[in-house]
C-alpha positions in Angstrom: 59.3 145.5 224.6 60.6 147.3 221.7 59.4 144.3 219.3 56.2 144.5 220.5 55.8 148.7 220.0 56.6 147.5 216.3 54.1 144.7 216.2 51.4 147.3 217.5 52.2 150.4 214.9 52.2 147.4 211.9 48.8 146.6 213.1 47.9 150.0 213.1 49.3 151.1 210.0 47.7 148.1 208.1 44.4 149.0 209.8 44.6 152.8 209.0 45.0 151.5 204.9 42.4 149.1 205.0 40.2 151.7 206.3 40.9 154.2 203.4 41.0 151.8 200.7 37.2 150.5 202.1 36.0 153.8 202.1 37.2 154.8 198.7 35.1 151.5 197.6 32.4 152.3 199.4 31.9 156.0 197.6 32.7 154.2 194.0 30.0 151.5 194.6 27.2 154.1 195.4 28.1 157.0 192.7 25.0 156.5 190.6 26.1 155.3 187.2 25.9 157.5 184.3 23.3 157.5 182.0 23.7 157.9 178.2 21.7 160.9 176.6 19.2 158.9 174.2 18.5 156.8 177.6 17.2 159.9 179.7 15.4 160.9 176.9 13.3 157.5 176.6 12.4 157.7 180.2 11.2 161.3 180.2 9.0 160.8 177.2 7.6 157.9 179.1 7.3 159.3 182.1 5.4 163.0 179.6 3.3 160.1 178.2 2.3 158.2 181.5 1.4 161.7 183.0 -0.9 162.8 180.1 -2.6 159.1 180.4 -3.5 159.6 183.7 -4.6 163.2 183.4 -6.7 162.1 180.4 -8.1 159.1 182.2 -8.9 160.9 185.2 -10.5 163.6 183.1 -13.1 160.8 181.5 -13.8 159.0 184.4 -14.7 162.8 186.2 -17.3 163.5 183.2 -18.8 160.2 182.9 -19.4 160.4 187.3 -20.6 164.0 186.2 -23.1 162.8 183.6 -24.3 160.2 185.4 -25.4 162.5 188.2 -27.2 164.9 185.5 -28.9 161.9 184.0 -29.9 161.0 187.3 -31.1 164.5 188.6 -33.8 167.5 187.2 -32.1 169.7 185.0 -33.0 172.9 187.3 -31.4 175.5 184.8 -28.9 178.2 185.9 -28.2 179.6 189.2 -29.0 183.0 188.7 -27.8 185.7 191.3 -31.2 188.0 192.1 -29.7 190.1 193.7 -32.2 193.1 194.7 -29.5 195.8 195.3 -27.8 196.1 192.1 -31.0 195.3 190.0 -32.3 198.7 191.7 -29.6 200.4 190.1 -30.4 198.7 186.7 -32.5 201.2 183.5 -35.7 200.5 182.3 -34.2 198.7 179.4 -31.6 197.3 181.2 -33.8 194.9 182.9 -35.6 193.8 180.3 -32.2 192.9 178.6 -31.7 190.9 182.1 -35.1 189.4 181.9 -34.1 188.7 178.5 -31.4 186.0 178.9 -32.8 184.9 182.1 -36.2 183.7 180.1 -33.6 182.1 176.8 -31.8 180.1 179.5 -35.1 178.8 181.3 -36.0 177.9 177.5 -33.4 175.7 176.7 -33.4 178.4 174.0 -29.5 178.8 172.9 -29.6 180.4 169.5 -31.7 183.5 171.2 -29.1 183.6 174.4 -26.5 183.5 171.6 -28.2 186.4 169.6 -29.1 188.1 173.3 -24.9 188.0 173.7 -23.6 188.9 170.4 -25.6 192.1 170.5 -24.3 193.1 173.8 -20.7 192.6 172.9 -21.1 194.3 169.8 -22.5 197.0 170.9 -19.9 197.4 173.8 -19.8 195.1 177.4 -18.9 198.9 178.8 -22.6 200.2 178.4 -23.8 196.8 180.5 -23.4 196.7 183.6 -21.0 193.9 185.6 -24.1 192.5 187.0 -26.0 191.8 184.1 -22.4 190.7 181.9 -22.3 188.0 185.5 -25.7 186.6 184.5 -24.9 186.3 180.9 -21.8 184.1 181.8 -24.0 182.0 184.3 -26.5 181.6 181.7 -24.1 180.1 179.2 -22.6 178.2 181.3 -25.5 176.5 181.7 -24.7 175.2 178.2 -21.3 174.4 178.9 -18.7 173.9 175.7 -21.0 175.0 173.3 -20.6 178.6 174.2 -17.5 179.0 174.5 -16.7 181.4 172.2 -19.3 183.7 173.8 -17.0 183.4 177.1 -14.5 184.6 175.0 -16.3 187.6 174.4 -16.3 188.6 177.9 -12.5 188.5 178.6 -12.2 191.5 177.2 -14.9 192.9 179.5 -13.7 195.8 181.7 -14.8 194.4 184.9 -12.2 192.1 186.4 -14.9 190.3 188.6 -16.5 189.3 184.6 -13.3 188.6 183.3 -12.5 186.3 186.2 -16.1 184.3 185.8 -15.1 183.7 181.8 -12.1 182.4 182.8 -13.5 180.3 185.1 -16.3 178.5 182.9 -13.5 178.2 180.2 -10.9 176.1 182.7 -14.0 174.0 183.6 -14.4 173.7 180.1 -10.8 172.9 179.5 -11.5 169.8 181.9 -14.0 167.9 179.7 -12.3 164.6 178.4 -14.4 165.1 174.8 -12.0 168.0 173.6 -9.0 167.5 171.6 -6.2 168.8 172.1 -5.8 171.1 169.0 -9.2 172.5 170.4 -7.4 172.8 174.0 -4.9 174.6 172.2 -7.1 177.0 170.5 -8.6 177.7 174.0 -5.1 178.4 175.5 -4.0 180.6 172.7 -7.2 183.2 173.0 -7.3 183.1 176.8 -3.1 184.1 176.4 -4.0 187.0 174.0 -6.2 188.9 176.8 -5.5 188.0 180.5 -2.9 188.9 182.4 -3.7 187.1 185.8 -1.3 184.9 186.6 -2.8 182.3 188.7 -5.9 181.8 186.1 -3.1 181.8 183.4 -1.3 179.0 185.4 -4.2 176.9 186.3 -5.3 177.1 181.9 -1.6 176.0 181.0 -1.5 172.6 183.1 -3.7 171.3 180.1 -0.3 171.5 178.2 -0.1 168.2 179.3 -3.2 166.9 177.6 -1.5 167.3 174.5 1.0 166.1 171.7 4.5 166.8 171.9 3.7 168.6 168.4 0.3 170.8 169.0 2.2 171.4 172.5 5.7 173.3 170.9 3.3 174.9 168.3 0.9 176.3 170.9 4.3 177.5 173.0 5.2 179.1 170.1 2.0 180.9 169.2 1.4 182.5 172.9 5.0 183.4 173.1 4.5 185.8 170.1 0.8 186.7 170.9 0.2 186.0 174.5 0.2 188.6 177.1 3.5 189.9 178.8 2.2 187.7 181.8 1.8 184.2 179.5 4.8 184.8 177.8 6.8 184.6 181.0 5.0 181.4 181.9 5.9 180.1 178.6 9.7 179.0 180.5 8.1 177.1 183.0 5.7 175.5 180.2 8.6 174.6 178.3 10.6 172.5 181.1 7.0 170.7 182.2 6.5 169.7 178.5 10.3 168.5 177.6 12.1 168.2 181.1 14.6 170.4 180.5 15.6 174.0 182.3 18.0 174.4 179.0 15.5 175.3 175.9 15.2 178.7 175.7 14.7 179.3 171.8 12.9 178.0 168.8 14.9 176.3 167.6 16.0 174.4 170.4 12.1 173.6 171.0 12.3 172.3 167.5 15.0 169.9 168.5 13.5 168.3 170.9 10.4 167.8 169.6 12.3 166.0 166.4 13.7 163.6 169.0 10.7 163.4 171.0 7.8 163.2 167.9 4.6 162.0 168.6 3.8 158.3 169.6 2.3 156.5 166.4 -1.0 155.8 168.8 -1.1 159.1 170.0 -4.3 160.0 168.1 -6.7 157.8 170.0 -5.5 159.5 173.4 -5.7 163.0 171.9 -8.3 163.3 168.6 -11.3 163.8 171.1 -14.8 162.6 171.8 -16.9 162.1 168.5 -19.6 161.3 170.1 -21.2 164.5 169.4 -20.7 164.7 165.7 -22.1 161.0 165.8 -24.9 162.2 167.9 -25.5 164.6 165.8 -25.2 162.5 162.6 -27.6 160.5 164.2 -30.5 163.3 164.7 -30.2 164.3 161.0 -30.6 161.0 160.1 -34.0 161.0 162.3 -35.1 164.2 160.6 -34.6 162.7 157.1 -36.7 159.8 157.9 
């Protein structure tokens, strides 16, 4: 009886250490092996330059579905508001500033709706009224990129309502696959020197990742010493999108990573742009001079 107690607490005890010596293997086998630093580097660049890809390719495919459409509709100009109520309120001379852009836009006539604009912002957006500063933006938009620096005119507006309808006609115009990203940049940086709301702020920066690791740290750099006290907080979470790091919190640092993650040698043919316009336009001078 005795022999057999012994025989028992051997098999026990030999089961009790092949139990802990299994599950000692079984938590070394599925620790995730460690990574060396240049290897985690590689993979989030390729993973920065896969995401761009996509964004740009989705970006083209958007505005060629979007021209097709136009091509295949009647150009029916802008979509003015009409609105009786607050054209009551309106001077004399006030509506016939109104009437004004209204007739450039139904003319195709850009150079006078630019003329029309640069008056009124000279002269001061606070002696027109938000209504008639709301058509204005509708009426350029009608002309989409080219007027973009009027929309920039009217961010500065004192009406948040006009602000707001700049800032959106800019992020649709941040969407267009034929700017490059230096002009993306330019965009960023003036929309960063005069808004403060977040959200429209937010929605603008997620073209950071339309652009080079370069013009991307040098537009980081420009709205975190011009921007807003709203974009330069934003500027953190724009940094660890663009490098994949929560750790970069000066220049310097941003300058470190970007001389171990420089630009990609074919780079420029995802990032220079469309040129079809400057052919385009190459092309109708050409016309003219024959």
């Amino acid at each position: 009886m005795l022999k057999q107690k012994k025989f028992i607490v051997a098999i026990l005890a030999a089961m009790l250490v092949f139990g802990v010596a299994l599950t000692a293997y079984m938590q070394w086998t599925s620790e995730p092996e460690a990574k060396p630093a240049a290897k985690k580097s590689l993979v989030a660049k390729q993973k920065q330059k896969k995401t761009r890809k996509i964004r740009k390719t989705t970006r083209v495919a958007a505005n060629e579905e979007t021209a097709e459409k136009i091509d295949s509709q009647k150009r029916i100009g802008p979509n003015f508001t009409f609105d009786e109520d607050e054209e009551a309120k309106l001077t004399e001379e006030q509506r016939k500033l109104l009437a004004a852009i209204r007739a450039a836009a139904d003319d195709d006539d850009l150079k006078r709706l630019r003329d029309i604009v640069a008056n009124m912002q000279a002269d001061g957006l606070e002696k027109v009224p938000a209504y008639i500063q709301n058509e204005a933006i509708e009426a350029l938009g009608w002309f989409d990129k080219k007027t973009i620096p009027e929309m920039f005119g009217f961010l500065g507006s004192d009406s948040e309502d006009v602000r707001e309808s700049a800032a959106d006609e800019i992020l649709d115009a941040l969407d267009d696959s034929s700017l490059s990203d230096r002009e993306i940049s330019s965009m960023l940086v003036n929309m960063a020197k005069v808004l403060n709301d977040e959200d429209i702020l937010d929605d603008a920066f997620a073209s950071f990742m339309d652009m080079r690791n370069s013009v991307a740290v040098q537009t980081i750099k420009e709205i975190s010493l011009t921007g807003t006290p709203t974009a330069q907080k934003l500027m953190a979470d724009v940094i660890e999108d663009v490098t994949d790091k929560d750790d970069i919190k000066t220049f310097k640092q941003l300058d470190d990573w970007l001389q171990a993650n420089p630009d990609d040698e074919d780079d420029g043919d995802l990032f220079d742009g469309d040129k079809d316009d400057d052919d385009d336009k190459t092309d109708d001078d050409d016309d003219d001079q024959g």
